[in-house]
ZABAFI-627194 format. One line per 5 residues: number of its first residue (from 1); their letters; for each residue x, y, z negated of C-alpha. Coordinates in steps of 0.02 Angstrom, whole numbers. Example, Ala and Ser with C-alpha at 12.3 -4.5 7.8 and 13.67 -1.06 7.14 Angstrom:
<nodes>
1> AS> 615,-225,-390 | 684,-53,-357
</nodes>
This chain:
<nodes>
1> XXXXX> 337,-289,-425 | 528,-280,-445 | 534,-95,-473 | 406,-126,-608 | 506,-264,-694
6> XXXXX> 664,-168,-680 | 539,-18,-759 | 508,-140,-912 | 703,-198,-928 | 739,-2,-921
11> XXXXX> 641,51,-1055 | 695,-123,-1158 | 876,-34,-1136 | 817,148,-1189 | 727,67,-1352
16> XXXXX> 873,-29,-1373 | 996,110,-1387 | 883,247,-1439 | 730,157,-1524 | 576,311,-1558
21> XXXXX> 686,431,-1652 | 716,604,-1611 | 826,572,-1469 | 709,477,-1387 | 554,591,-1421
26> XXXXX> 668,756,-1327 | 709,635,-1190 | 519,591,-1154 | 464,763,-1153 | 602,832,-1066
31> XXXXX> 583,692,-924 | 375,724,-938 | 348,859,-817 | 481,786,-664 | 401,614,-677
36> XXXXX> 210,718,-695 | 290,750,-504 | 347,575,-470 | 189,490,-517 | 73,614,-418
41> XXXXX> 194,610,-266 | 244,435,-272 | 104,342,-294 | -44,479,-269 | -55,659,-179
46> XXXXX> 63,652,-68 | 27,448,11 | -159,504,-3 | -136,677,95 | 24,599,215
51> XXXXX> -17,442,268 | -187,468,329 | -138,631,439 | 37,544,503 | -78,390,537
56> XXXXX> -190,481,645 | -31,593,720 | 54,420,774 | -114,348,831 | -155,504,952
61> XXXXX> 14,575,965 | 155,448,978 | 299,432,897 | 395,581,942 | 251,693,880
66> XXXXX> 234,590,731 | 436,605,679 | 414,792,725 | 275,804,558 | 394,693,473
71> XXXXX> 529,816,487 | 419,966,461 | 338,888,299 | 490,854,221 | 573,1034,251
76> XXXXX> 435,1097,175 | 442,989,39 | 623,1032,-16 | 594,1216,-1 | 427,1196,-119
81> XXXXX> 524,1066,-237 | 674,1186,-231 | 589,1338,-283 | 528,1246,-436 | 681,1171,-477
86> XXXXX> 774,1333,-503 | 617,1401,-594 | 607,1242,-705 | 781,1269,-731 | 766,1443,-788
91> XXXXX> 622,1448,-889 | 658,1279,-985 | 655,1378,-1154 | 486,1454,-1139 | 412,1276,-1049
96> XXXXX> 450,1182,-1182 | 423,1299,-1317 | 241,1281,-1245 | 229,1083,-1232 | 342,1048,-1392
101> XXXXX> 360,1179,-1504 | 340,1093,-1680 | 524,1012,-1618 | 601,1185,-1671 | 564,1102,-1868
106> XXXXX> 680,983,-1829 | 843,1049,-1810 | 922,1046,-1649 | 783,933,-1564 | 705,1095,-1460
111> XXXXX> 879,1139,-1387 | 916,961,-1358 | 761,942,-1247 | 791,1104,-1169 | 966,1018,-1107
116> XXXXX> 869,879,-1050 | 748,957,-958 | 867,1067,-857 | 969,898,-819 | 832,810,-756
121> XXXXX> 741,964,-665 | 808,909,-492 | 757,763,-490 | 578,841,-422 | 674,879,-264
126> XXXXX> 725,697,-239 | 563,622,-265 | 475,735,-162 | 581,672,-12 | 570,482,-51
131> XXXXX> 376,508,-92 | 379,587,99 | 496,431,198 | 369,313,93 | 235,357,169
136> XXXXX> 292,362,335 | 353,191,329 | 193,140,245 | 120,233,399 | 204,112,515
141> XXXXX> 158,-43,417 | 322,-58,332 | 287,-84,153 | 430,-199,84 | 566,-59,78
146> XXXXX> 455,98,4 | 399,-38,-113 | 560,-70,-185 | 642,95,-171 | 590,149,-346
151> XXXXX> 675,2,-435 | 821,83,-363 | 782,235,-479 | 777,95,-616 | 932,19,-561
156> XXXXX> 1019,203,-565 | 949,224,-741 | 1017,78,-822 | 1160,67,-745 | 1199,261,-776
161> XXXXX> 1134,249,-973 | 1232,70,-1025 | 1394,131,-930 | 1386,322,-985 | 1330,302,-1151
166> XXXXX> 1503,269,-1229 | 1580,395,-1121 | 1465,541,-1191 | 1528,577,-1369 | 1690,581,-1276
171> XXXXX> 1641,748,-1187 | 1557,825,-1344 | 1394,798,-1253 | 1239,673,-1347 | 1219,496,-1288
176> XXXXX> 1047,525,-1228 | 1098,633,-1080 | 1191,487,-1016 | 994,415,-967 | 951,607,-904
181> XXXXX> 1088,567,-786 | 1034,396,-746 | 870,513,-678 | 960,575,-541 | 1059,450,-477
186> XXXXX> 900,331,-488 | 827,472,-367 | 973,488,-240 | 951,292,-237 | 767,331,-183
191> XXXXX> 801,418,-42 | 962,322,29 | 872,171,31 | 721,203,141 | 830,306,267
196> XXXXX> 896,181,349 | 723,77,395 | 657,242,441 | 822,280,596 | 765,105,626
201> XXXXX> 616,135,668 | 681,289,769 | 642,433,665 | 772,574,676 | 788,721,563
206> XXXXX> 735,881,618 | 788,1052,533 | 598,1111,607 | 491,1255,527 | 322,1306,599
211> XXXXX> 189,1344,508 | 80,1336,628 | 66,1143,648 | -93,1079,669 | -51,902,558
216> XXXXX> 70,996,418 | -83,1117,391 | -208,953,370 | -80,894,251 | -72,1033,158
221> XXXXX> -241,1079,146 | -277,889,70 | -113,878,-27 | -163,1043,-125 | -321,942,-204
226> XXXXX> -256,784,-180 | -136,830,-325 | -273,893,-432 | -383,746,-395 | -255,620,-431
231> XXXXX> -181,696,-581 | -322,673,-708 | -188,524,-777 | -40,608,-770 | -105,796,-845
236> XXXXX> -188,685,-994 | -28,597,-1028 | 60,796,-1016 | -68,828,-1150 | -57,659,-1262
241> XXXXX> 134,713,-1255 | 92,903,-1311 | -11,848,-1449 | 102,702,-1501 | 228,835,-1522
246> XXXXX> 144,876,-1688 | 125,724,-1745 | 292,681,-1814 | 470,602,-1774 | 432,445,-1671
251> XXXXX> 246,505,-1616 | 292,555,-1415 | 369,398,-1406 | 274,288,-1492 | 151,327,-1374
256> XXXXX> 260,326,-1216 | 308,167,-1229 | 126,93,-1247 | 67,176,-1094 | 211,97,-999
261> XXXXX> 186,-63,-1050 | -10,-24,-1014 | 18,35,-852 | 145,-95,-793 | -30,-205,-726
266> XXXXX> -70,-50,-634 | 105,-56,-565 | 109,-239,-514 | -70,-246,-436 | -158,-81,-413
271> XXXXX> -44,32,-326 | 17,-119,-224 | -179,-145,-158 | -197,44,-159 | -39,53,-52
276> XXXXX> -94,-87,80 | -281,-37,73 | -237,155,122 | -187,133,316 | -328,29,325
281> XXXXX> -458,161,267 | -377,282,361 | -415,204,525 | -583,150,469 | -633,335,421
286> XXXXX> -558,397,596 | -677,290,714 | -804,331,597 | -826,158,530 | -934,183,354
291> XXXXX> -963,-24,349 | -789,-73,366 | -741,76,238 | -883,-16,129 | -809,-190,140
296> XXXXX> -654,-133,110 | -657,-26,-42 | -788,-170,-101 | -658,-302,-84 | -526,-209,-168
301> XXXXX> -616,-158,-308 | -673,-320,-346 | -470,-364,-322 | -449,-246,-455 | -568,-299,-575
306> XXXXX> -528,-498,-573 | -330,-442,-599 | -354,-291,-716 | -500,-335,-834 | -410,-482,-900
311> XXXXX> -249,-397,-925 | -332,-255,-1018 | -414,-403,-1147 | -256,-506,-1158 | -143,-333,-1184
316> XXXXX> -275,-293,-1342 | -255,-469,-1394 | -82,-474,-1394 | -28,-317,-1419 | 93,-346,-1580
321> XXXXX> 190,-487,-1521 | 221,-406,-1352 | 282,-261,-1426 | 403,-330,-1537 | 469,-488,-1401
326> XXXXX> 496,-330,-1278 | 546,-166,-1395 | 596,-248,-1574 | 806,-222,-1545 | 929,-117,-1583
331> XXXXX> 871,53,-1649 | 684,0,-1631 | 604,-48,-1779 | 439,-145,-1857 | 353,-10,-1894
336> XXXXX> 412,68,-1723 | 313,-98,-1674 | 149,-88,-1763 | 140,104,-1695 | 158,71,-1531
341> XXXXX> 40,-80,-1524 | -79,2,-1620 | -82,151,-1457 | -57,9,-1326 | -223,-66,-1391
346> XXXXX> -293,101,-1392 | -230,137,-1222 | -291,-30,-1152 | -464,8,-1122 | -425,126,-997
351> XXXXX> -354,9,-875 | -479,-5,-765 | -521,135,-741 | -345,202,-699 | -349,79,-587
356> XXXXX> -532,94,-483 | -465,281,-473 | -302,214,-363 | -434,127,-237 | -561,269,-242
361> XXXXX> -484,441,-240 | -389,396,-85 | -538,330,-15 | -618,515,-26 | -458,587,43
366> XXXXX> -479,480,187 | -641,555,232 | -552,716,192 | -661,744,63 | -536,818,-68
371> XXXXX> -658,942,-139 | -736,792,-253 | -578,696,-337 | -533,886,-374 | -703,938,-491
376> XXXXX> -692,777,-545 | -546,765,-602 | -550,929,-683 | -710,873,-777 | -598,710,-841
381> XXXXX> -443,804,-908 | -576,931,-992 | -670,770,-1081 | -490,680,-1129 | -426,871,-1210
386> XXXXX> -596,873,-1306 | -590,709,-1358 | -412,680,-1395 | -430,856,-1519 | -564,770,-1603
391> XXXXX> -481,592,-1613 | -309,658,-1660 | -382,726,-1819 | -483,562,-1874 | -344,433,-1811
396> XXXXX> -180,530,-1778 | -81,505,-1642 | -186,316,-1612 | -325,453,-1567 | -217,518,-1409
401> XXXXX> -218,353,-1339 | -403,318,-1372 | -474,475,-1311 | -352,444,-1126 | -431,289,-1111
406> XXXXX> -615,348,-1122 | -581,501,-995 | -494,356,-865 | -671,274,-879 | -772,435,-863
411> XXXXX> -649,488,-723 | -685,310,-621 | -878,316,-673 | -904,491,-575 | -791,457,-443
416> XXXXX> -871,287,-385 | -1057,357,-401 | -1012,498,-300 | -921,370,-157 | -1075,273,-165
421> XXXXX> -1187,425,-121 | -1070,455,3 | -1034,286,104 | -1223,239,57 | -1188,68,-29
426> XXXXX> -1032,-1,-115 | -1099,-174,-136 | -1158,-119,-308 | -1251,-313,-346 | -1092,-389,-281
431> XXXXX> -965,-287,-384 | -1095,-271,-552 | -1090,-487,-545 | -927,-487,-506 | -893,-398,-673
436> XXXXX> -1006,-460,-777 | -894,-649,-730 | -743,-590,-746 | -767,-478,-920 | -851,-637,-996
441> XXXXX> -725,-735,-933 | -598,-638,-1002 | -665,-607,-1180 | -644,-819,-1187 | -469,-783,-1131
446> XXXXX> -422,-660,-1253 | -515,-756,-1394 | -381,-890,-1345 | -254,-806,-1349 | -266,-707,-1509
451> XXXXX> -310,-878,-1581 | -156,-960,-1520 | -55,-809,-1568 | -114,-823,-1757 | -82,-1003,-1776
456> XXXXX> 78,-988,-1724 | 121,-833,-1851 | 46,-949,-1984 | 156,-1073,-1940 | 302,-995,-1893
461> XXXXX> 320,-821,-2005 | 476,-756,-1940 | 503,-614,-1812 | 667,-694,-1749 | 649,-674,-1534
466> XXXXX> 634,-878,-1497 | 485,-849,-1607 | 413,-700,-1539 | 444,-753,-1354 | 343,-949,-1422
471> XXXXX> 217,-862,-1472 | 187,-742,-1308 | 220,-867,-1203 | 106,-1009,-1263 | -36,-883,-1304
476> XXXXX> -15,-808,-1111 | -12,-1015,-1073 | -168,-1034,-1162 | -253,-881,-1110 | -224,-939,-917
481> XXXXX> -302,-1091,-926 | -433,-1023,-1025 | -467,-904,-890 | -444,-1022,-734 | -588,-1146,-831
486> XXXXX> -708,-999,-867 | -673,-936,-690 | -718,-1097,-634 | -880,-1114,-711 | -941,-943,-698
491> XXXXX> -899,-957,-500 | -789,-808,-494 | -752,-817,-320 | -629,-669,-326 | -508,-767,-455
496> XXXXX> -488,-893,-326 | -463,-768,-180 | -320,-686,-317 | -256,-852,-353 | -226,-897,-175
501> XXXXX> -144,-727,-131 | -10,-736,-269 | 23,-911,-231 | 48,-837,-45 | 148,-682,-123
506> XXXXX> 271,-829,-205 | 290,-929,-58 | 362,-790,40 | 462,-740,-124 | 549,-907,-132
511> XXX> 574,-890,61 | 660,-742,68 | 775,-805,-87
</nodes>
């Protein structure tokens, strides 16, 4: 949760400084393909291909087999990461001149991401690494350091673009490098601060090669798909950026910031469940357990649903006044506001479905079953290309976000028939009623809340920030209780299961502080 907070305050600072001009829209695309890498290896492919092989290595094995898969994974991890680095590197021109052409009609923008993209090139390498102690901790039931290591990637990128950007004109160099910077040092701060907890836990760095091992082969066999399976997100982001490229000054970012601020829920709840529900999985799907599996996946896509379905009503609801109480400073203007609400409601329909695909393709990979996320997700980036070239053309760039958010659902659709078929039952009744609650619940919430939200603008027409921050809050105030009293009455049973697990998470918040 912190990382994601720090996420939001980071990209408050970038909007600040930088707003959605054309410094801002050669940063995005320049930083697109290393966090393409981040994303899949953070939070998908490599947790979904690691954990469940180095959880059945340290089950079996011990712990000296375990840290000698650690130390093989990683090597092999730096050489792959290495080898694209210095590529990446070399062939920035002709990358980018695919993804971004149209920039060359601006003058100086191409080169400028070119830069950018060579700056922030390494910072595959570092992720790779961090993604790999993650998931060994995670592997050993230690999830409160690999959960917080990426707000230190946050913390390097503020810290690096408020304290560099004066210093940049001084070199002759643009002020926007000073957050391409920011990129790496967030990424050595990745990996220095899981170390530690790892030699605690006894692992020590080998400089090992060998091919031959029987548990860096499993991993590589599922990590392969697994990055294929899990990307259907990511690549249809790569493409929303490709397209938004043509689409005027403003357009990649316009539409970057929107799916942050859309994906922040995903942040807070669904990799955090996806995270915790993985080890579990694992060890179901090694003793063969398909019931537990069942009841497990059941429960946590029904966790999903009662956190996820209302924050994809109240973000279309509120969509305006978020924008502006978060972005509206600096550099970033109204109409910088109305564009990027206007693709964060587009985007917001796709929530769910980004998240069901965090519980459900690692669910597959635990079976290792990687064959399936793969042709599934192939047939989802396929759907969001052919709809996003038709939507672009009716709706602009509005249509980017729109047809994303249509392939998220298609890719969740598939992918939970197909885990049905496979475990036999999902709880189908249980999960169908559970929706049906919670989405009817939630359209009451959002009807609050956009009602609340337009009394206050009647009342109060100014955009000043004590007004924009009245009228989120009390509209998020209203929503809530609107929600908690149709939850109530509809006898959502998950709601009050949510409820009493972030009343729990708090507790042990205000205990450690």
């Amino acid at each position: 949760m912190t990382s994601r907070l720090l996420g939001l305050v980071r990209d408050q600072v970038m909007s600040f400084l930088f707003g959605a001009g054309d410094q801002m829209d050669a940063y995005n695309v320049a930083f697109r393909i290393p966090n393409l890498v981040r994303d899949l290896f953070a939070e998908g492919a490599m947790s979904a291909a690691f954990v469940p092989t180095f959880t059945r290595t340290l089950t079996l094995g011990g712990r000296d087999r375990a840290w000698h898969l650690g130390s093989l994974v990683i090597n092999i991890l730096v050489a792959a990461t290495g080898f694209l680095v210095l590529a990446g590197i070399a062939f920035a021109w002709p990358i980018i001149g695919a993804f971004a052409g149209k920039f060359a009609e601006v003058p100086g923008k191409f080169e400028l991401t070119v830069t950018l993209t060579r700056v922030m090139f390494p910072f595959l390498m570092l992720v790779a690494v961090a993604a790999a102690l993650m998931g060994m901790l995670n592997s050993l039931q230690r999830f409160f350091v690999p959960a917080i290591s990426p707000a230190m990637f946050n913390v390097g990128s503020i810290l690096c673009t408020i304290g560099l950007v004066p210093v940049m004109p001084l070199l002759g160099l643009p002020t926007i490098m000073a957050p391409a910077i920011g990129v790496l040092v967030g990424g050595v701060g990745q990996v220095a601060i899981q170390w530690p907890s790892l030699r605690r836990e006894g692992f020590r760095y080998r400089p090992v090669l060998s091919w031959s091992d029987e548990g860096l082969r499993q991993v590589l066999v599922l990590m392969g798909p697994g990055v294929i399976g899990l990307a259907a997100v990511q690549v249809n982001v790569l493409v929303n950026t490709i397209l938004a490229s043509g689409e005027g000054t403003g357009a990649v970012s316009w539409l970057n910031y929107a799916f942050r601020l859309m994906y922040l829920p995903i942040g807070l709840f669904g990799v955090s469940i996806a995270t915790s529900a993985l080890p579990t999985l694992s060890r179901h799907a090694a003793r063969s357990d398909l019931p537990e599996m069942r009841r497990t996946v059941s429960s946590g896509l029904r966790l999903m649903l009662v956190l996820n379905v209302p924050a994809t009503i109240g973000l279309m609801a509120l969509a305006t006044p978020i924008v502006a109480l978060i972005f509206e400073h600096g550099r970033f203007t109204a109409a910088d506001t109305a564009a990027t609400a206007a693709a964060l409601a587009c985007y917001a329909p796709g929530l769910v479905g980004y998240s069901v695909v965090k519980i459900v393709v690692p669910s597959f990979y635990a079976l290792r079953d990687s064959r399936t996320p793969v042709l599934v997700s192939v047939a989802a980036v396929a759907v969001n290309v052919i709809l996003n070239l038709t939507l672009v053309r009716v709706i602009g760039f509005r249509g980017l976000a729109l047809g994303t958010a249509i392939s998220a659902i298609f890719n969740a659709s598939c992918l939970l028939w197909l885990l049905r078929i496979r475990l036999g039952s999902l709880d189908g009744r249980l999960i169908a009623t559970a929706l049906v609650k919670i989405t009817a619940a939630a359209l009451l919430m959002g009807a609050a809340a956009w009602t609340t939200d337009y009394a206050i603008a009647l009342w109060l027409p100014s955009h000043a920030i004590r007004v924009l921050a009245l009228r989120v809050v009390a509209s998020i105030g209203v929503a809530l209780f609107v929600l908690d009293r149709a939850a109530r009455a509809l006898h959502v049973h998950e709601f009050t299961d949510v409820r009493g697990l972030l009343m729990a998470r708090l507790a042990r918040l205000r205990t450690r502080a």
